[in-house]
C-alpha positions, 0 to 999 in steps of 0.5 A, a space after each residue: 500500500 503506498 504511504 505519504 511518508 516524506 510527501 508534501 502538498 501544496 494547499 492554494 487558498 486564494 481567498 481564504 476567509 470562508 475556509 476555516 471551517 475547512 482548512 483550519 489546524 484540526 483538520 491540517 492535522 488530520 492531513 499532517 497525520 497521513 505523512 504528509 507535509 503541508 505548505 499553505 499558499 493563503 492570504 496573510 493572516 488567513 490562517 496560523 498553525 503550530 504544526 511542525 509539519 506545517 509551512 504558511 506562506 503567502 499568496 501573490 496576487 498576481 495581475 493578468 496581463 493583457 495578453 493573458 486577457 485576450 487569449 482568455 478572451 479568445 478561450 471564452 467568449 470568440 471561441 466558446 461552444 454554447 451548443 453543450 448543456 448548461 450553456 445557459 450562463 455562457 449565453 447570457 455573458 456572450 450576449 453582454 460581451 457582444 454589446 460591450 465588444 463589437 469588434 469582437 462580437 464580429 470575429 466571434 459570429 463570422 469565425 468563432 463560432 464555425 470553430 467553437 467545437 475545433 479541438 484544433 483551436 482548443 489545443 492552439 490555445 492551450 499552447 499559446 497560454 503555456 508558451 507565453 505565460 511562463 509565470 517564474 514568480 514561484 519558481 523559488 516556493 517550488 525549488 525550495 519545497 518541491 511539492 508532490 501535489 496540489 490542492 487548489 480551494 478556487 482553481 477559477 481565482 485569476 491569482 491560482 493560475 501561475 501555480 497551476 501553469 508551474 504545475 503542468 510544465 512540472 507534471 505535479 498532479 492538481 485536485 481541485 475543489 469547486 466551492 459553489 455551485 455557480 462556479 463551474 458554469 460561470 467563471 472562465 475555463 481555468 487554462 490548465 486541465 486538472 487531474 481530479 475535481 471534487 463538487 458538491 453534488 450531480 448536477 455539478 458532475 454532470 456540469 464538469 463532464 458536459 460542459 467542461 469535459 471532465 471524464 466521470 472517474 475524474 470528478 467526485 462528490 463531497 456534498 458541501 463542507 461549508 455548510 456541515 455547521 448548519 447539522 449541528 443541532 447542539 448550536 440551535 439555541 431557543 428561539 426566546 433567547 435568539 431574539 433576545 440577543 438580537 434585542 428584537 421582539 419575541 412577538 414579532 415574527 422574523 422576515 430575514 432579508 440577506 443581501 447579495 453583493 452590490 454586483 448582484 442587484 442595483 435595488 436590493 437597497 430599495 427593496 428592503 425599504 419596500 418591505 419595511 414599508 410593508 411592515 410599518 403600513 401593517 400589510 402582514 397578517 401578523 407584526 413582524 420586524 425585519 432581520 437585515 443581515 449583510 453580505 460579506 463583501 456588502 457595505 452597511 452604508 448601502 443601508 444606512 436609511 434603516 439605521 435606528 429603525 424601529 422594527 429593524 434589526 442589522 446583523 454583520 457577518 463578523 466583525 468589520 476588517 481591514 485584513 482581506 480588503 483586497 478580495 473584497 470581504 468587509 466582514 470577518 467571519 469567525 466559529 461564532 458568526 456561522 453558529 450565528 447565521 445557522 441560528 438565524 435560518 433556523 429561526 427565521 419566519 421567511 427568508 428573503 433574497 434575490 438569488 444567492 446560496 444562503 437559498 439553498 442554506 434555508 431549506 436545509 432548515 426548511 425556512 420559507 424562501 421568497 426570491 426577488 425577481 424584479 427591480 423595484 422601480 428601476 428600469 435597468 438593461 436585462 444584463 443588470 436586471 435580478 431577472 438574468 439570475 433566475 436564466 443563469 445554468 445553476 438556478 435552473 434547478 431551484 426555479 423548476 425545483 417548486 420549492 422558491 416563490 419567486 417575486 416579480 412585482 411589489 403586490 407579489 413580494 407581499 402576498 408571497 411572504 403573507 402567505 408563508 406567515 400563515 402556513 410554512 409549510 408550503 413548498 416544504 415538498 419543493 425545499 426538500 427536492 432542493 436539499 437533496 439535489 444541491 447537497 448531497 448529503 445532510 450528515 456533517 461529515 462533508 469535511 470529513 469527505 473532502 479530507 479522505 478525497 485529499 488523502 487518497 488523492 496523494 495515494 494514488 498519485 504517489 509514485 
């Protein structure tokens, strides 16, 4: 049987903040106990360790150069095959590209696409991207540690490619993991075929044979590691003391609303105010107080006519910070944040918000789910509308899965959110079907998966 004795991994973590729950020195030491040596390639203070075994060093966020942007250009938009499955993102980005690029958009419908199924062209590519992009400025990480493989946590960060380019020219075997469930659909090709991926669940396997042609025996399901916390029934306090810490009112039902991101909507600002209009106006068959919780890349100021609101409660995840302003984060998450965010979903009387993860998060509670499907009094172009994301490839299965209503008018939105007030259960059948497509597993013990597929990845590629 083959061993890790005196092999080492080289851990990638180009944004590091949402991995603890992962990759922290519990489970470095679970690895470290396999025989191997670990180096972590992460963003400073991401991470410390008094693990002997265990070398941190830190990520080089490298920016493209335009070269490097014209062939990813060229791999992804001129030359991109929308004829396979789930292209439905892909279709939606090349039709923004078409407005933005007109020269291009030209090259694409009167060459690219006759040449959007050539492997010939693909094989091109691929050797322009390895001929130009030589990317040295690791080369002294992997002379000094001479890494046996590579786990990568977002191969589809433009900051891993110069790693995965020195792996290929060095032959090292590449595993990576694919942290949510839009990423494989869309975000750009990653330009160095990996050995193995692991995803979430089917639909993802079949995204990653189908759509970015990985072989069945090269793609593996772990279920969800970031979501193993929400299984932990012990951190479920009671709902009196929930709302008491909150300083909210236990006689007032909950409306949750999670924001996304400023990319994600233009008028999630308004909507929130549209529904603590509602509540003010006594439009819901019971009182209630609206749960504002903020995105991690979100600023409060976005919000900031809520401020000292009466029925209103503001929860950050985690404490504002300073330490990853360069990927974007505002807030910084820790252990008791995510038993935070589980207590919020759990006891949430409905959950509202445009189109993110933390949907699929709420049926893992069974918590009722309202959708934003329209921009409140904004005439935006479709390319900025709430609307494209109900057309993206990944939520597809929640539109068809019956378990979301989705709001496309202000009278819908409140009728949606009365109607879960007075029966829950509704779509509880639907929220199910969500759960079971898009996690996998409701056991805890993704993390525990992810480490046994790193582990035997290291075996079977150990020579």
């Amino acid at each position: 049987m083959t061993t890790n004795n005196d092999k080492t991994l080289l851990i990638v973590l180009p944004y590091g903040i949402g991995w603890k729950s992962i990759i922290n020195e519990k489970n470095l030491e679970i690895l470290t106990n396999s025989g191997l040596k670990i180096i972590l390639l992460c963003e400073p203070n991401m991470i410390n360790s008094t693990n002997p075994d265990v070398v941190i060093k830190t990520l080089k966020k490298i920016p493209r150069t335009k070269s490097e942007i014209a062939i990813g250009l060229l791999r992804n938009y001129v030359f991109a095959d929308t004829s396979k499955p789930h292209s439905e993102t892909l279709e939606i980005k090349i039709s923004e590209l078409d407005n933005s690029h007109p020269i291009l958009s030209l090259i694409r419908k009167s060459i690219g696409k006759l040449f959007a199924k050539s492997t010939i062209v693909k094989n091109i590519l691929a050797q322009f991207d390895s001929a130009l992009f030589n990317n040295s400025e690791y080369d002294e990480l992997f002379a000094d540690y001479n890494p046996d493989f590579i786990f990568v946590t977002y191969p589809f960060s433009f900051y891993t490619y110069p790693i995965l380019r020195h792996a290929r020219k060095s032959q090292i075997p590449i595993l990576g993991y694919v942290p949510s469930w839009d990423n494989l659909t869309s975000k750009w090709e990653v330009p160095v075929k990996l050995n193995k991926l692991l995803v979430w669940n089917n639909i993802m396997k079949e995204e990653a044979i189908n759509f970015l042609d990985y072989s069945d025996e090269c793609v593996s399901i772990t279920g969800v590691p970031q979501f193993d916390i929400h299984s932990n029934d012990s951190l479920i306090v009671d709902r009196k003391k929930f709302i008491q810490d909150l300083h909210g009112d236990e006689n007032k039902k909950i409306l949750l609303y999670a924001t996304g991101t400023a990319q994600l909507s233009d008028s999630e600002p308004f909507i929130v105010k549209m529904i603590y209009d509602m509540i003010r106006n006594n439009k819901f068959d019971h009182p209630c107080q609206l749960l504002l919780r903020v995105h991690p890349r979100r600023s409060l100021s976005d919000f900031k006519d809520l401020f000292d609101k009466p029925d209103v409660i503001i929860q950050t995840p985690g404490k504002e910070s300073k330490e990853f302003k360069d990927s974007g984060y505002v807030w910084k998450s820790d252990f008791t944040d995510y038993s935070t965010l589980s207590n919020t979903l759990y006891h949430a009387d409905v959950m509202i918000n445009v189109a993110s993860t933390i949907t699929i998060e709420s049926c893992l509670f069974d918590t009722p789910v309202v959708n934003i499907g329209f921009d409140a009094d904004l005439d935006l172009d479709f390319h900025r509308s709430v609307k494209r994301h109900f057309q993206y490839s990944h939520y597809l299965d929640i539109v068809e899965s019956n378990g979301v209503k989705i709001a496309n008018s202000e009278q819908e939105l409140g009728e949606f959110i009365n109607r879960y007030l007075n029966d829950p259960a509704l779509e509880s059948a639907g929220r199910n079907l969500i759960v079971d497509n898009q996690c996998s597993f409701r056991d805890g013990k993704s993390s525990e998966r992810l480490l046994r597929y790193i582990i035997d990845f290291t075996k079977e590629y150990s020579v």
